[in-house]
C-alpha positions in Angstrom: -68.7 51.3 24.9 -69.0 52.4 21.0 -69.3 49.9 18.4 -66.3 51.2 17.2 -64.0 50.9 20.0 -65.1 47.6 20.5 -63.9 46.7 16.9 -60.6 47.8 18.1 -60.4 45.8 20.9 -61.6 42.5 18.7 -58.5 43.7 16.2 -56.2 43.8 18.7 -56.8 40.5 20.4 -56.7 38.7 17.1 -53.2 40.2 16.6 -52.2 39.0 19.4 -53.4 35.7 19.2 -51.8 34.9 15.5 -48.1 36.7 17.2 -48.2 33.5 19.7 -49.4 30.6 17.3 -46.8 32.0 14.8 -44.2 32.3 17.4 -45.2 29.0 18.8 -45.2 27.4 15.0 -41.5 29.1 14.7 -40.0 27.0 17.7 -41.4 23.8 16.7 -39.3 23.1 13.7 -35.9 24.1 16.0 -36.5 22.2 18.9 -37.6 19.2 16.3 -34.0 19.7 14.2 -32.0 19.7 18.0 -34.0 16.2 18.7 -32.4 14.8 15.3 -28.7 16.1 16.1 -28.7 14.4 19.4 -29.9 11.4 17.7 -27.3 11.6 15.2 -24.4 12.2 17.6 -25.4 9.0 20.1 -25.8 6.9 16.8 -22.3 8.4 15.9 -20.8 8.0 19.0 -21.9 4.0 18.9 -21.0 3.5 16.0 -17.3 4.4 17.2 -17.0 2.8 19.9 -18.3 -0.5 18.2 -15.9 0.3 15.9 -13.3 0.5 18.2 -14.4 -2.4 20.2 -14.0 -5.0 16.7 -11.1 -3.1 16.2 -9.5 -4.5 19.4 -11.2 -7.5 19.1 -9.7 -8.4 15.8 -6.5 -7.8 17.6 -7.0 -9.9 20.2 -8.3 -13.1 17.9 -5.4 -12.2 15.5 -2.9 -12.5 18.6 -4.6 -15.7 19.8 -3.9 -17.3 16.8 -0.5 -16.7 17.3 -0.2 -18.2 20.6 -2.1 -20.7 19.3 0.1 -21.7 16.2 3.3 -21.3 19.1 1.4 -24.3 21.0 0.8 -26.5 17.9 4.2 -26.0 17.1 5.7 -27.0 20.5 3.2 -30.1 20.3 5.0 -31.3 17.1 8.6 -30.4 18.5 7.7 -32.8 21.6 6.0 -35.3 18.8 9.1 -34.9 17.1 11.6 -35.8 20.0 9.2 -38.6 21.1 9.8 -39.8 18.1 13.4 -39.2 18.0 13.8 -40.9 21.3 12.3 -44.2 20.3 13.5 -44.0 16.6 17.5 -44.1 18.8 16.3 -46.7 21.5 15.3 -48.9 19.0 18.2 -47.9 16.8 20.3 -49.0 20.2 18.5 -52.7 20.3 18.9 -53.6 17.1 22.7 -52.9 17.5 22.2 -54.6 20.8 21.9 -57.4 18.9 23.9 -57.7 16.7 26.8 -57.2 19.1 25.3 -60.1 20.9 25.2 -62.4 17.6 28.7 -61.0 16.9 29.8 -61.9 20.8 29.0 -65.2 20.3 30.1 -66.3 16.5 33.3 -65.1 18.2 33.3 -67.5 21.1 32.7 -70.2 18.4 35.6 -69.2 16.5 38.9 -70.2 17.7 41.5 -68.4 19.3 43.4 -67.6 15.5 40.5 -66.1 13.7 39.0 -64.1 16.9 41.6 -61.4 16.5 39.5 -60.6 12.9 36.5 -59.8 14.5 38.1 -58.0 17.3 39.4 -55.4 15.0 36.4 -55.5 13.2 34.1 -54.4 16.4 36.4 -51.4 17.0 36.4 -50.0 13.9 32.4 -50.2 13.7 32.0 -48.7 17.3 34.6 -45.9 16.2 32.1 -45.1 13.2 28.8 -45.6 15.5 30.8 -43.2 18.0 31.1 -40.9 15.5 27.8 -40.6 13.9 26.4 -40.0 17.4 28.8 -37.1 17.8 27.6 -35.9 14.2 23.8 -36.2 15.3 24.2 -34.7 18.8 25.6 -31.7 16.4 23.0 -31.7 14.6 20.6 -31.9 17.6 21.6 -29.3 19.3 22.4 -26.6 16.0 18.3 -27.5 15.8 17.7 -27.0 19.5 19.9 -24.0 19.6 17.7 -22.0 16.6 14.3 -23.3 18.1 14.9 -21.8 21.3 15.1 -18.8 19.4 11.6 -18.9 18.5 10.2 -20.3 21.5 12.3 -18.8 24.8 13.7 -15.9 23.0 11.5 -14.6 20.6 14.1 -13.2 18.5 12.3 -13.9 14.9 15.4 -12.5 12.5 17.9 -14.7 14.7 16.0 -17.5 14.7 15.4 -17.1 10.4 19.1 -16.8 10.2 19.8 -19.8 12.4 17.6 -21.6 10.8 18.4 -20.9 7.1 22.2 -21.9 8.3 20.5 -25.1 9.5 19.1 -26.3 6.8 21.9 -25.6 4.7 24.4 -27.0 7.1 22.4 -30.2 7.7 20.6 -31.1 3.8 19.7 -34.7 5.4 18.7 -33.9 8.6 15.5 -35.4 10.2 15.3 -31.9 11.6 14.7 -30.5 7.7 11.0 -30.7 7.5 10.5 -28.8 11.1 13.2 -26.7 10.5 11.7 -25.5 6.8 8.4 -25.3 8.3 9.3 -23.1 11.1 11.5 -20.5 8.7 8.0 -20.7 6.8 5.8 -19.5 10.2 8.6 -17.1 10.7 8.4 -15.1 7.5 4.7 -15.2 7.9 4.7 -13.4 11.7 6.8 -11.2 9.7 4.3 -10.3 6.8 7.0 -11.6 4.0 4.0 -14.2 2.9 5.6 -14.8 -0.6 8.8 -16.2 1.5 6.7 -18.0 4.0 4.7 -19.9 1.1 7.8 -20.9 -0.5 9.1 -22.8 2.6 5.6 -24.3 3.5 6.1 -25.5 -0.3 9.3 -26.6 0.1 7.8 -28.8 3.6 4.8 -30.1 1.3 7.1 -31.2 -2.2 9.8 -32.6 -0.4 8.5 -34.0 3.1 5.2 -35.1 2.1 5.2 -37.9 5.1 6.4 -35.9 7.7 4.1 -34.4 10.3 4.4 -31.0 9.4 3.4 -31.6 5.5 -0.1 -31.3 6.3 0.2 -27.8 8.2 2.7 -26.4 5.7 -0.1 -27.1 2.8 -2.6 -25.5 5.3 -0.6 -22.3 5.8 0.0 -21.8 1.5 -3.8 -22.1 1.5 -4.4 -19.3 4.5 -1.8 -17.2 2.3 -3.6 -17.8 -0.8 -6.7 -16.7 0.8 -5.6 -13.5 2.1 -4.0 -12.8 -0.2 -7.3 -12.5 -2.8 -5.9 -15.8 -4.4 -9.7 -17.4 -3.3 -9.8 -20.4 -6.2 -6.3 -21.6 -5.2 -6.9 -21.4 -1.8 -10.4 -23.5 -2.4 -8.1 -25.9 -4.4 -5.2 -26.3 -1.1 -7.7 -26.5 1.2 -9.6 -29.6 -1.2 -6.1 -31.3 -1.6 -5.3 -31.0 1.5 -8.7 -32.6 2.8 -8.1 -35.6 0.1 -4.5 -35.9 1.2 -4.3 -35.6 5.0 -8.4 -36.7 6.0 -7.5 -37.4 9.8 -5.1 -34.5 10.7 -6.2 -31.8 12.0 -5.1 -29.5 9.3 -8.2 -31.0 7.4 -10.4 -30.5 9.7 -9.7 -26.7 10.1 -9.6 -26.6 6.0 -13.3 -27.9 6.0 -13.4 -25.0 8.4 -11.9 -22.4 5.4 -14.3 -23.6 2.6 -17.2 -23.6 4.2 -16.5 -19.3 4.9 -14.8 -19.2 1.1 
């Protein structure tokens, strides 16, 4: 074979070796750049459905709450009654009593004077007879519009009912639960500014009543989501100082240590 032809061959083989490393070196960088898109579509694709998983999972926290605040409330109501129920029984004894005492100053008295008495014992069981009528009233008007929260779920009846309560019945024992709940009801409904000013109205006027201490709680959760952080720090600190043992405290300790 001639030196020449072999020169040809040599040229031809190192063509053909720099076509394949070139080609090779061309395919690198693409099958490199398809590695990163299918990385970057899995990380997307994660990402969304953790997204959509916190997304449903604030729903479902935000819905517990609900139920949650529903069961605290029916704990006060049945607080409430209890308290009712013995507040009456011992309103009953004390009257008990005194008809006894009265019973028997009239046995002492003689047969003239005992007609005085007498007429005197009717007229006060007419006026005991009816203020029980006038509290049953009032009883059930309350039971009526809380059955509308609780059985029927039927939030703007319930408001209305309510609202006619309270106007109805300004000396009620109901008024502190009764302002409270038109409070929690506005709130469920996203009216906040309404719903503070009945927790307010709960916390000015019914500072002893059991439902003070979660009224004040509420303004501070409003204040707080609402971007109002410093007052809510400041309800939450009053509220502590205030009410220490309720529980209302205790999840206020709760909101200040996350402010």
């Amino acid at each position: 074979m001639s030196s020449q032809l072999r020169l040809h061959l040599l040229i031809l083989l190192l063509c053909s070796a720099i076509t394949v490393e070139g080609a090779a070196i061309a395919q690198a960088p693409i099958s490199s750049y398809s590695s990163i898109d299918q990385r970057i579509a899995s990380l997307e694709y994660t990402t969304n459905a953790q997204g959509q998983f916190f997304s449903q999972l604030q729903k479902q926290v935000s819905d517990n709450q609900h139920d949650i605040d529903l069961l605290r409330g029916q704990i006060q109501e049945n607080k409430h009654k209890l308290n009712q129920v013995l507040e009456r029984q011992q309103y009953t004894y004390s009257h008990l009593e005194r008809y006894c005492n009265l019973q028997k100053k009239i046995a002492d008295n003689n047969s003239n004077s005992s007609s005085i008495p007498n007429d005197n014992h009717k007229f006060f069981r007419s006026l005991s007879s009816a203020k029980k009528s006038y509290d049953d009233d009032i009883k059930i008007a309350y039971n009526d519009a809380i059955d509308l929260v609780m059985v029927q779920e039927k939030k703007d009846q319930a408001i209305a009912s309510l609202l006619n309560f309270v106007k109805k019945y300004p000396n009620s024992a109901y008024q502190p639960n009764a302002n409270y709940w038109i409070g929690q009801l506005f709130y469920n409904k996203g009216k906040k500014e309404q719903s503070a000013y009945y927790f307010a109205l709960v916390v000015k006027n019914y500072p002893k009543s059991l439902k003070a201490p979660q009224a004040m709680y509420k303004i501070g959760i409003i204040m707080q989501e609402t971007g109002k952080s410093d007052k809510a720090y400041a309800v939450y600190n009053k509220l502590i100082k205030q009410y220490p043992q309720s529980d209302s405290a205790k999840q206020a300790e709760k909101r200040i240590a996350r402010l």
